[in-house]
N, CA, C and O atoms as a DFTB+ gen file, in Angstrom:
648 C
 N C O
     1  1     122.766     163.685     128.282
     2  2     121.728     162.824     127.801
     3  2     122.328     161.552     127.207
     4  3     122.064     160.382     127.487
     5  1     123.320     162.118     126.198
     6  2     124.385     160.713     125.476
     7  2     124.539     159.524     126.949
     8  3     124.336     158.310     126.941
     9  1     124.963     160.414     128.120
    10  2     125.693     159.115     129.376
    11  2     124.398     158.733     129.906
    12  3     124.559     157.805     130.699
    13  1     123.451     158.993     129.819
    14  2     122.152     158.739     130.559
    15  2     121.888     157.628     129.510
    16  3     121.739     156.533     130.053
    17  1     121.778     157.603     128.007
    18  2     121.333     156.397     127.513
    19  2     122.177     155.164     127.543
    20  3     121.760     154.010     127.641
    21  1     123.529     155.593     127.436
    22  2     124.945     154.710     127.665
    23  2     124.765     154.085     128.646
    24  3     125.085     152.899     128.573
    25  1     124.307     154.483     129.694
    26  2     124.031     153.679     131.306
    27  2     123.115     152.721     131.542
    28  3     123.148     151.766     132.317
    29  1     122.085     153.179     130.589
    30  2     120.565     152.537     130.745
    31  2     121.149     151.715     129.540
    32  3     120.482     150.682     129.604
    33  1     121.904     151.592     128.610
    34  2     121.748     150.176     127.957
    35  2     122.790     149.710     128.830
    36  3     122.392     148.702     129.414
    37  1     123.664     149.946     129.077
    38  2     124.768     149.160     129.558
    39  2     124.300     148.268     130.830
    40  3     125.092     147.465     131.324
    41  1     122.733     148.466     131.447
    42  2     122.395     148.114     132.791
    43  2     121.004     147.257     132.570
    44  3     120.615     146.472     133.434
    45  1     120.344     147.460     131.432
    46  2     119.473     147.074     131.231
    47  2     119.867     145.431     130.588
    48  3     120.934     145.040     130.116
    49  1     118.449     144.618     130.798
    50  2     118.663     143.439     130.626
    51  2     117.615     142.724     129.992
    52  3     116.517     142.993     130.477
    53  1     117.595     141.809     128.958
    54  2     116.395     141.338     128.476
    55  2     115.771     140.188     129.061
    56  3     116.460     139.176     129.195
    57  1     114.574     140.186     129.431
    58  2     113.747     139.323     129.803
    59  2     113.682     138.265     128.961
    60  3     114.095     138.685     127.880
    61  1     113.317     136.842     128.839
    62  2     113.351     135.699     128.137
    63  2     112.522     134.214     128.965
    64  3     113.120     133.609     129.855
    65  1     111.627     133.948     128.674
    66  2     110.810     132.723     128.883
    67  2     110.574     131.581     128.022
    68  3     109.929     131.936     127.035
    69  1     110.762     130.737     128.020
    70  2     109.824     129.487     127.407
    71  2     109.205     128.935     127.856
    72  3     109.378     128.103     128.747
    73  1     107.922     129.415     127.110
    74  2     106.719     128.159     127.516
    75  2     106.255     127.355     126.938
    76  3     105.944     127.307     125.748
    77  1     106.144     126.502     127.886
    78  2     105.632     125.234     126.800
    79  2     104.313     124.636     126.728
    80  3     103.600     124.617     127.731
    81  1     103.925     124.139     125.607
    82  2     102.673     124.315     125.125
    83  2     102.770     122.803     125.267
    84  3     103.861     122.236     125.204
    85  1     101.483     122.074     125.483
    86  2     101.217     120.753     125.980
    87  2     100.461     120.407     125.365
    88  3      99.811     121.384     124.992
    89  1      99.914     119.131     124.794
    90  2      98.243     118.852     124.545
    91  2      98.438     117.379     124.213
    92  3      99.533     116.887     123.939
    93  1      97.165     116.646     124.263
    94  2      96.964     114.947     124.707
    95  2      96.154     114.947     123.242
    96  3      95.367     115.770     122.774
    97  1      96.717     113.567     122.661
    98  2      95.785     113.032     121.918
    99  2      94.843     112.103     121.682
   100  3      95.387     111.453     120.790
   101  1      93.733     111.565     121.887
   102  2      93.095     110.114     122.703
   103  2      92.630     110.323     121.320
   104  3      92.347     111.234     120.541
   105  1      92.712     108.516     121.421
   106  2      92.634     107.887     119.478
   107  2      91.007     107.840     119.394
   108  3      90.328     107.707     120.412
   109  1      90.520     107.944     118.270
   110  2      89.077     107.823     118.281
   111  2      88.996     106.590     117.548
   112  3      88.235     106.583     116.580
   113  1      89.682     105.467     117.845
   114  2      89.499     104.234     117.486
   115  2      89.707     103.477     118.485
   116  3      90.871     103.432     118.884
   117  1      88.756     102.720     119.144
   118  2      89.098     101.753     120.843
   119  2      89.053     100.257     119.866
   120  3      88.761      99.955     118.709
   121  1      89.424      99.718     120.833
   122  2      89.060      97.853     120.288
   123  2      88.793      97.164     121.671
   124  3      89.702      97.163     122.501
   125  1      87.958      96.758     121.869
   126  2      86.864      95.998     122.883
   127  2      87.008      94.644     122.063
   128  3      86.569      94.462     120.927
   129  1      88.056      93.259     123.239
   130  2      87.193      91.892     123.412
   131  2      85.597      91.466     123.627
   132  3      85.053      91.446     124.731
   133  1      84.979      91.146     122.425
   134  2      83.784      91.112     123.025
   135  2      83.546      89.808     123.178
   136  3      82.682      89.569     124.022
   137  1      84.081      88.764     122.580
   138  2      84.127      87.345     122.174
   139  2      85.851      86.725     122.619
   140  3      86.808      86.960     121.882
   141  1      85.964      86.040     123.744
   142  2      87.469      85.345     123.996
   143  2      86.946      83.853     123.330
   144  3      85.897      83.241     123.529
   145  1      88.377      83.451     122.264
   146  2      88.144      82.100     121.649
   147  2      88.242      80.823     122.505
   148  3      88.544      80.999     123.686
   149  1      88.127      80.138     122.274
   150  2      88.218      78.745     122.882
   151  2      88.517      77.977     121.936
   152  3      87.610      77.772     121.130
   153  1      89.706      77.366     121.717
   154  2      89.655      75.826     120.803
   155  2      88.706      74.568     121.502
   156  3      88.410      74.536     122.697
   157  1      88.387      73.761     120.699
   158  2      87.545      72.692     120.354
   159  2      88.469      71.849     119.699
   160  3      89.247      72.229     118.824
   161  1      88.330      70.186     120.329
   162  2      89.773      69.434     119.947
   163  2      88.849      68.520     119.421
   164  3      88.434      67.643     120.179
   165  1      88.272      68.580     117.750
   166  2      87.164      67.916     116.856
   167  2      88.297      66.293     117.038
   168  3      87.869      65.172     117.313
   169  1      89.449      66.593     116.837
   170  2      90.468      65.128     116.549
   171  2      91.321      65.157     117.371
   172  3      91.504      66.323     117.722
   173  1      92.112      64.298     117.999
   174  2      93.587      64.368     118.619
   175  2      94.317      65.126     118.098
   176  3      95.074      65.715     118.869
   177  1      94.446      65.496     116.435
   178  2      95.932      65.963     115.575
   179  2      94.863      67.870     115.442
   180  3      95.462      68.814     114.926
   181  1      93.492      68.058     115.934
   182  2      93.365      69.349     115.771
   183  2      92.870      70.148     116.849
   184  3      92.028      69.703     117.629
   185  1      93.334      71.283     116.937
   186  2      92.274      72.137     117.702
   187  2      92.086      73.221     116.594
   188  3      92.878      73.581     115.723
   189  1      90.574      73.720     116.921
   190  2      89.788      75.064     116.369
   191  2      88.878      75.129     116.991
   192  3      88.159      74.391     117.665
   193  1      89.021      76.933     116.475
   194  2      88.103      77.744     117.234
   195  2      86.306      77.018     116.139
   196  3      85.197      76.958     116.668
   197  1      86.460      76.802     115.370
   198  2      85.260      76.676     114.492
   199  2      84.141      76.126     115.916
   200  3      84.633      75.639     116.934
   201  1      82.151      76.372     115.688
   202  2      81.560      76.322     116.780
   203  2      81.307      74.671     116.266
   204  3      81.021      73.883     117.168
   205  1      81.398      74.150     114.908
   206  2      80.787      72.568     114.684
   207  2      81.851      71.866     115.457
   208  3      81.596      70.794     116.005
   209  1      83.276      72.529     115.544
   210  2      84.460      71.848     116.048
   211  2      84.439      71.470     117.796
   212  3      84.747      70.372     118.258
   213  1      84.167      72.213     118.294
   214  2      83.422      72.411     119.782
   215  2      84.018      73.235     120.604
   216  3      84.316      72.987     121.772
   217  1      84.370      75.089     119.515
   218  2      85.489      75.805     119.623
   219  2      84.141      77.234     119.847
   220  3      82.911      77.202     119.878
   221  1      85.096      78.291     119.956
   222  2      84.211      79.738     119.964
   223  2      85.602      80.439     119.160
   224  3      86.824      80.549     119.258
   225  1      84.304      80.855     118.210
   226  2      85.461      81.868     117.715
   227  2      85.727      83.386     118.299
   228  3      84.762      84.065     118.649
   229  1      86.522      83.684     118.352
   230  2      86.978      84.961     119.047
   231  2      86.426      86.231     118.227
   232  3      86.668      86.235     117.020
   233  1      85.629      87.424     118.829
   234  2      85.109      88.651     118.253
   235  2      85.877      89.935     118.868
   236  3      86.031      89.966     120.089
   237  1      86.357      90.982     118.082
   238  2      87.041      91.680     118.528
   239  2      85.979      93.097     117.820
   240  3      85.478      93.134     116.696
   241  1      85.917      93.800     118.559
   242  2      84.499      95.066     117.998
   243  2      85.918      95.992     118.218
   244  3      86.832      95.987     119.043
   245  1      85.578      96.785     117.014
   246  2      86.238      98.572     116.585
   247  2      85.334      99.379     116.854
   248  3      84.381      99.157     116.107
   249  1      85.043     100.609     117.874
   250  2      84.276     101.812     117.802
   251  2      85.289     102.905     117.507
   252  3      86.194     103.468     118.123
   253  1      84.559     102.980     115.886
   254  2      85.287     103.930     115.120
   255  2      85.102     105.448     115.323
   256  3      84.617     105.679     114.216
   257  1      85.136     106.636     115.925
   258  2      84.548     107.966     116.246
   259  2      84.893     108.715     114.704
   260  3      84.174     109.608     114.255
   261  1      86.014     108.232     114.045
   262  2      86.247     109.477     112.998
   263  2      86.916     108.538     111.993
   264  3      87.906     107.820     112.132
   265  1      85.890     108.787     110.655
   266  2      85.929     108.061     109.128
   267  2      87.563     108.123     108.688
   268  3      88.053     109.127     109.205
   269  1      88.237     107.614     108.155
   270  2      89.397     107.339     107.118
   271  2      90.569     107.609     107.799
   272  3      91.407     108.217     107.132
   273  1      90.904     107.298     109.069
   274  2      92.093     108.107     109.598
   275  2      92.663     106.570     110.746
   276  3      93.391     106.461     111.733
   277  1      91.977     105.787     110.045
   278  2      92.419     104.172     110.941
   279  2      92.233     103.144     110.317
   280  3      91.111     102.898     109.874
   281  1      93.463     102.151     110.098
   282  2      93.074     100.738     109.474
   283  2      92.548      99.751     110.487
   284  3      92.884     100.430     111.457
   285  1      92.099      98.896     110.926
   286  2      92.366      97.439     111.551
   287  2      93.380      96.730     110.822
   288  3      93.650      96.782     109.622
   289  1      93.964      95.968     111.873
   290  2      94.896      95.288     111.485
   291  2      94.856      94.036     112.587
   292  3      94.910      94.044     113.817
   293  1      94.758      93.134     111.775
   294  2      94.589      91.425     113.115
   295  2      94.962      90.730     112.484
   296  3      94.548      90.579     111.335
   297  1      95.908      90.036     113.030
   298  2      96.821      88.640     112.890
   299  2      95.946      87.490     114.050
   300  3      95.414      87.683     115.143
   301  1      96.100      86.396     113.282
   302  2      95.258      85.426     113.634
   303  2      97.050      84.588     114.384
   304  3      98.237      84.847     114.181
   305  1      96.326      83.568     115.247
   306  2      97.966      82.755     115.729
   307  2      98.636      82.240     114.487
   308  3      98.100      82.061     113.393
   309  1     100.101      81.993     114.877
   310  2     100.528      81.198     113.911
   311  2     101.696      80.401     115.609
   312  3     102.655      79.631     115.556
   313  1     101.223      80.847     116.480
   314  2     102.014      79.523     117.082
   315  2     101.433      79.983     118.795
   316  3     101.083      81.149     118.977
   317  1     101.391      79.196     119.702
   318  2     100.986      79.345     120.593
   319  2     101.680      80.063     121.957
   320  3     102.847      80.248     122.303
   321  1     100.699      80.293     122.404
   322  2     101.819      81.321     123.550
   323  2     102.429      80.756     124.792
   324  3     103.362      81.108     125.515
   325  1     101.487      79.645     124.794
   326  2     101.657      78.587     125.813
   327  2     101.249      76.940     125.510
   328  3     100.190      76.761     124.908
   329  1     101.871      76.008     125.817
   330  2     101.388      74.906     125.579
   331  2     102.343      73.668     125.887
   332  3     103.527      74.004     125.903
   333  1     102.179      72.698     126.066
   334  2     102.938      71.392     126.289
   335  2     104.308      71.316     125.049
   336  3     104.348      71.667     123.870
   337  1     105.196      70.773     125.840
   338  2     106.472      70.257     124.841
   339  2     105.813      69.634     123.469
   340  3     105.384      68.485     123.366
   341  1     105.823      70.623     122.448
   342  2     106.035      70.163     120.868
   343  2     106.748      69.368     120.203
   344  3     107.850      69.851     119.942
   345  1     106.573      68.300     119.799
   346  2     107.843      67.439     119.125
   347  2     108.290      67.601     117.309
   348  3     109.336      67.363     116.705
   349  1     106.801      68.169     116.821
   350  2     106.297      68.299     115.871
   351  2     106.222      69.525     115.893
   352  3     106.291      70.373     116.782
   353  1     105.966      69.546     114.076
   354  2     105.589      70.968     113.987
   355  2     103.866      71.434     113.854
   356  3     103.104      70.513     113.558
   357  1     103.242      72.856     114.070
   358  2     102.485      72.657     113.921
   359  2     101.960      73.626     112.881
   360  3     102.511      74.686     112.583
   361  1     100.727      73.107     112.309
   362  2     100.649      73.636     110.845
   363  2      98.976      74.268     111.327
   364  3      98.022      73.661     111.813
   365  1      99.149      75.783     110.932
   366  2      97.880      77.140     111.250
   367  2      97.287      77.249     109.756
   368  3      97.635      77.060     108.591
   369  1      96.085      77.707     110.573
   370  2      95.056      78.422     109.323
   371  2      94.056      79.493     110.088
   372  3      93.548      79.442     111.208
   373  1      94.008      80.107     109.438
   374  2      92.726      81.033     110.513
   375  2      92.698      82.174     109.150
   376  3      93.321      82.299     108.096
   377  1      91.437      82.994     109.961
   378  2      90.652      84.108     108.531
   379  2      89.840      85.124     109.782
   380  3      89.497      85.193     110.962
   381  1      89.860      85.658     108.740
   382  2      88.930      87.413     109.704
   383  2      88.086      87.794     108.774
   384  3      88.149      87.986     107.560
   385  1      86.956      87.892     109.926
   386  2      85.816      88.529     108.320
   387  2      84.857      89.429     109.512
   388  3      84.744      89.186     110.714
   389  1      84.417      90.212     108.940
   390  2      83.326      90.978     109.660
   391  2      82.317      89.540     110.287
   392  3      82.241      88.317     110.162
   393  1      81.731      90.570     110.941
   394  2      80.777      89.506     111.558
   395  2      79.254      90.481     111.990
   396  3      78.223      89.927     111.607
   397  1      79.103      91.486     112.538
   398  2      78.414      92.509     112.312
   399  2      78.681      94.134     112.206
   400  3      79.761      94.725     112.193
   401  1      77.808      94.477     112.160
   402  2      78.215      96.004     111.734
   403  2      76.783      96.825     112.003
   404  3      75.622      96.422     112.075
   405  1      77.456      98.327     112.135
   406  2      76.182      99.097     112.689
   407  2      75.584     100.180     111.505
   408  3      74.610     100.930     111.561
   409  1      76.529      99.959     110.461
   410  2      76.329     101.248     109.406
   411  2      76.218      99.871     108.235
   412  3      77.193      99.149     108.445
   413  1      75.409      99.344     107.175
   414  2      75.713      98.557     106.687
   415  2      76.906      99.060     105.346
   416  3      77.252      97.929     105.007
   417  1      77.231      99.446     104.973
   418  2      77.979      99.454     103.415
   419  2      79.864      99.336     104.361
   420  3      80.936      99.358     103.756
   421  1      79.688      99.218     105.919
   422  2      80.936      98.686     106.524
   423  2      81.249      96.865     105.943
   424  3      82.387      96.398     105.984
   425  1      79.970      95.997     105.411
   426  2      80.218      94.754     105.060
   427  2      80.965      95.034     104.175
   428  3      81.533      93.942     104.156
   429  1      81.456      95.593     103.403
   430  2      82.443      95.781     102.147
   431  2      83.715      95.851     102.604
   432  3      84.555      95.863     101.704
   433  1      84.226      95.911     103.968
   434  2      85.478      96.074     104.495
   435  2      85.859      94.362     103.705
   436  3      86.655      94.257     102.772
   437  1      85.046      93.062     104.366
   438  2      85.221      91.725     103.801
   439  2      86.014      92.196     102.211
   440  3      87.229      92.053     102.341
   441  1      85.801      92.487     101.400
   442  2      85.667      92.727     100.159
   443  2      87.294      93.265      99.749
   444  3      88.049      93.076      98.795
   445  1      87.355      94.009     100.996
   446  2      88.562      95.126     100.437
   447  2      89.800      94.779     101.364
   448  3      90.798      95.497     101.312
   449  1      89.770      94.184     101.824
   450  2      90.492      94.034     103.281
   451  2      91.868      93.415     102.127
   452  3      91.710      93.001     100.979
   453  1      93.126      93.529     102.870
   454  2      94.173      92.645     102.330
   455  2      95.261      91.952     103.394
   456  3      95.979      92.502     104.230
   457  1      95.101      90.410     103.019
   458  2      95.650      89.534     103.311
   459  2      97.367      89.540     102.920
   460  3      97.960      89.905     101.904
   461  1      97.809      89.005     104.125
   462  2      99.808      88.509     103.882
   463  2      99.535      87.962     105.387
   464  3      99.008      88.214     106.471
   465  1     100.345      86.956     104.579
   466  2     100.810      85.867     105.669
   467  2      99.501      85.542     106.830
   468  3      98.341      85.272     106.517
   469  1      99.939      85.631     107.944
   470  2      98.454      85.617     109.080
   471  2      97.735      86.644     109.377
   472  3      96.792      86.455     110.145
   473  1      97.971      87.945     108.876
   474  2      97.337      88.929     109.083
   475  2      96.239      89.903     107.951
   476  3      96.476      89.765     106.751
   477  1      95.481      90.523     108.216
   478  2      94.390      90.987     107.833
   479  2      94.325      92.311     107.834
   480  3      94.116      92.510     109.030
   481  1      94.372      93.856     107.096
   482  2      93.891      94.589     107.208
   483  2      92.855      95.208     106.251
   484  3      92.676      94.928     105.065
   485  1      92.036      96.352     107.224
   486  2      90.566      96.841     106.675
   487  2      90.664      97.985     106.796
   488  3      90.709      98.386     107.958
   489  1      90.724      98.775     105.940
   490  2      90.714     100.474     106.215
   491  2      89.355     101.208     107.000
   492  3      88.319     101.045     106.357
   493  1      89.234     101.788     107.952
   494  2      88.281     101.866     108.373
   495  2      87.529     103.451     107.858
   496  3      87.739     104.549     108.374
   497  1      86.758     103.185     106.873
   498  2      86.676     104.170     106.247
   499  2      84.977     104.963     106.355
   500  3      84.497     105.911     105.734
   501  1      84.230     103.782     107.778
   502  2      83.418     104.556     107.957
   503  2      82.897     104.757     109.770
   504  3      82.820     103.716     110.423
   505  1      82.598     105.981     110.411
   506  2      82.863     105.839     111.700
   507  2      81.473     105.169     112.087
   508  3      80.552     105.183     111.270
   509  1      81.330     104.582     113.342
   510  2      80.946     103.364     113.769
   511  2      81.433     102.464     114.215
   512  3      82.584     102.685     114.592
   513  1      80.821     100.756     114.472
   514  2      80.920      99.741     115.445
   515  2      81.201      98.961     114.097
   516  3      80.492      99.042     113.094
   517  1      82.568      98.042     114.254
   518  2      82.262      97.223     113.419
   519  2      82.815      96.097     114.308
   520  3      83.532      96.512     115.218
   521  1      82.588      94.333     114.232
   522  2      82.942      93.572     114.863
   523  2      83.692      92.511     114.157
   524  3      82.909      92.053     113.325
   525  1      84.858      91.881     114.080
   526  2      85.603      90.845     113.763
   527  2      85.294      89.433     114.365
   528  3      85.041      89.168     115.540
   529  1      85.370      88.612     113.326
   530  2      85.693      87.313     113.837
   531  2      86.957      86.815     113.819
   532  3      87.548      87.476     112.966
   533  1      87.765      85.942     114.332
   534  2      89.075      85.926     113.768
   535  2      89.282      84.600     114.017
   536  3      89.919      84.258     115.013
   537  1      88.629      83.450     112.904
   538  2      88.962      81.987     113.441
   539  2      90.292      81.622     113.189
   540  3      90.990      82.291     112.428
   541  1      90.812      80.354     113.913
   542  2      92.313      80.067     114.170
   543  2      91.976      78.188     114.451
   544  3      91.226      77.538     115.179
   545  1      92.786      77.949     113.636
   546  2      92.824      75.861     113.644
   547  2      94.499      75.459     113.430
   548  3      95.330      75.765     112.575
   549  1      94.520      74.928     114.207
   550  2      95.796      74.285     114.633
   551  2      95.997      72.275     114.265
   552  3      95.530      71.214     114.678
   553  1      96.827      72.688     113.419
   554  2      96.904      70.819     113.152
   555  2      98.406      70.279     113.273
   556  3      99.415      70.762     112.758
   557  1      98.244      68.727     114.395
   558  2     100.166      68.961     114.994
   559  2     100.426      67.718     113.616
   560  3      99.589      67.073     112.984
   561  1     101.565      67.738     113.542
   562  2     102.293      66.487     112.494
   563  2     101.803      66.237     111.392
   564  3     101.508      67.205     110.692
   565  1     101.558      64.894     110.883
   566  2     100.916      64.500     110.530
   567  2     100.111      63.211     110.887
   568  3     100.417      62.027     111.031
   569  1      99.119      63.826     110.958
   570  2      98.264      62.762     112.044
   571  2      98.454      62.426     113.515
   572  3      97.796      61.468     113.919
   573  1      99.252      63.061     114.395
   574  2      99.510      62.896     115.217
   575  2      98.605      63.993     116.502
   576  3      98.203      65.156     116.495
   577  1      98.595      62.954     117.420
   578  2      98.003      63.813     118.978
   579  2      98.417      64.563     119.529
   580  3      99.450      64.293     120.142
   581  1      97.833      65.972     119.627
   582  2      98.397      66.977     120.615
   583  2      98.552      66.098     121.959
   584  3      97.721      65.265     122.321
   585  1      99.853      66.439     122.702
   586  2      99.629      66.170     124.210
   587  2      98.556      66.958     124.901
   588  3      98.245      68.147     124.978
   589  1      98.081      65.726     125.410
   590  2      97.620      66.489     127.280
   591  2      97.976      67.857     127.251
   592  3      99.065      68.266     126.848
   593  1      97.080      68.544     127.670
   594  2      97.388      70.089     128.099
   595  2      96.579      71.170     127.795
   596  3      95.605      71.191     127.043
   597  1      97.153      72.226     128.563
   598  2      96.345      73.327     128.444
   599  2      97.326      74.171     127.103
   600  3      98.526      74.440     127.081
   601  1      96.127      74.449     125.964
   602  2      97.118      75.424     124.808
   603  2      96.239      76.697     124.915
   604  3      95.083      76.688     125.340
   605  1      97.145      78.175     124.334
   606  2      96.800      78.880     124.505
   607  2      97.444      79.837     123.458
   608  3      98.661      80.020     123.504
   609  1      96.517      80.586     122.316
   610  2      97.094      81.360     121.528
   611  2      96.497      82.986     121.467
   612  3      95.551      83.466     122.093
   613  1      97.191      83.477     120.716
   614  2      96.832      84.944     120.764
   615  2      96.032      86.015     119.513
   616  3      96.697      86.191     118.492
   617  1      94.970      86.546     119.575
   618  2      94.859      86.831     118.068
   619  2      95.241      88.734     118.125
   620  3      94.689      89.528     118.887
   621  1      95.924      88.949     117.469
   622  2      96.303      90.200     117.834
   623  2      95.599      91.041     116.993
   624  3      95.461      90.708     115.816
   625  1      95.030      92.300     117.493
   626  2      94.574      93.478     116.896
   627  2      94.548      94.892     117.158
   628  3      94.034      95.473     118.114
   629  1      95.204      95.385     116.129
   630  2      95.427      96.373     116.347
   631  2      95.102      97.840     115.403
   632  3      95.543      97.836     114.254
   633  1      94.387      99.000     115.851
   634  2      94.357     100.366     114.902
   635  2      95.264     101.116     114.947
   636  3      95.889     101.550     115.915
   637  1      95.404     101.361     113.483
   638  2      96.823     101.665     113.420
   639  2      96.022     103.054     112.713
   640  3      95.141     103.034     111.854
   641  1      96.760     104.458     113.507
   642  2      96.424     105.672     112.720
   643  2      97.249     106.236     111.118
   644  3      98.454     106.280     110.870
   645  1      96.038     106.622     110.215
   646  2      96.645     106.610     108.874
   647  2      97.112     107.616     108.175
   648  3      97.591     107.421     107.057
């Protein structure tokens, strides 16, 4: 009996697998262009998006699926992505503010949001549609004419999970 178990371990062999376990995560925060800007050249030395300027300001909509687990975050230009030889420098301003909303007590994002440098964030702390404006004004030198040309800047936005 002793050589009968001696054999059977000495012959036997352990089985061993890994499996692997998989799974996808899709963000429940999208961001939809709903509004592309256009500058408006009010002077030679400016362009803006402002609508008195003869600009569109750019709207960027958040559909939020799930409360407190996403900021917005949008940077307005601070230099262009494309445009004619610069000789000068050019001097930015731009701001982000809600613009509508589908739950109202989301207008308080305005309120709470915090500013550095060109960028903007808003904790998104309630789920729903909320929509951004993100104006952007560009002024070259001092006093001086943009060249001729086609300019073109970027307003970036992004949800960042928290």
């Amino acid at each position: 009996m002793k050589k009968l178990l001696l054999a059977t371990a000495l012959f036997s062999t352990t089985a061993m697998a890994n499996v692997p376990i998989m799974g996808t995560v899709e963000s429940k925060c999208v961001i939809t262009t709903e509004t592309p800007g256009i500058y408006g050249n009010p002077t030679p030395s400016v362009l803006s998006t402002d609508e008195v300027d003869g600009g569109i300001t750019p709207v960027v909509r958040f559909d939020v699926a799930t409360a407190d687990y996403y900021k917005a975050v949008i940077s307005t230009p601070d230099s262009f992505s494309t445009a004619p030889a610069l000789e000068d420098v050019v001097n930015w301003s731009g701001d982000v503010s809600v613009s509508e909303v589908t739950v109202a007590e989301m207008a308080a994002y305005d309120t709470n949001k915090r500013v550095y440098n060109n960028t903007h964030e808003f904790d998104l702390t309630i789920a729903g549609t909320v929509w951004f404006k993100a104006s952007s004004s560009a002024g070259y030198g001092y006093d001086k004419s943009f060249p001729a040309g086609n300019y073109n800047a970027v307003v970036e936005a992004s949800c960042i999970a928290i």
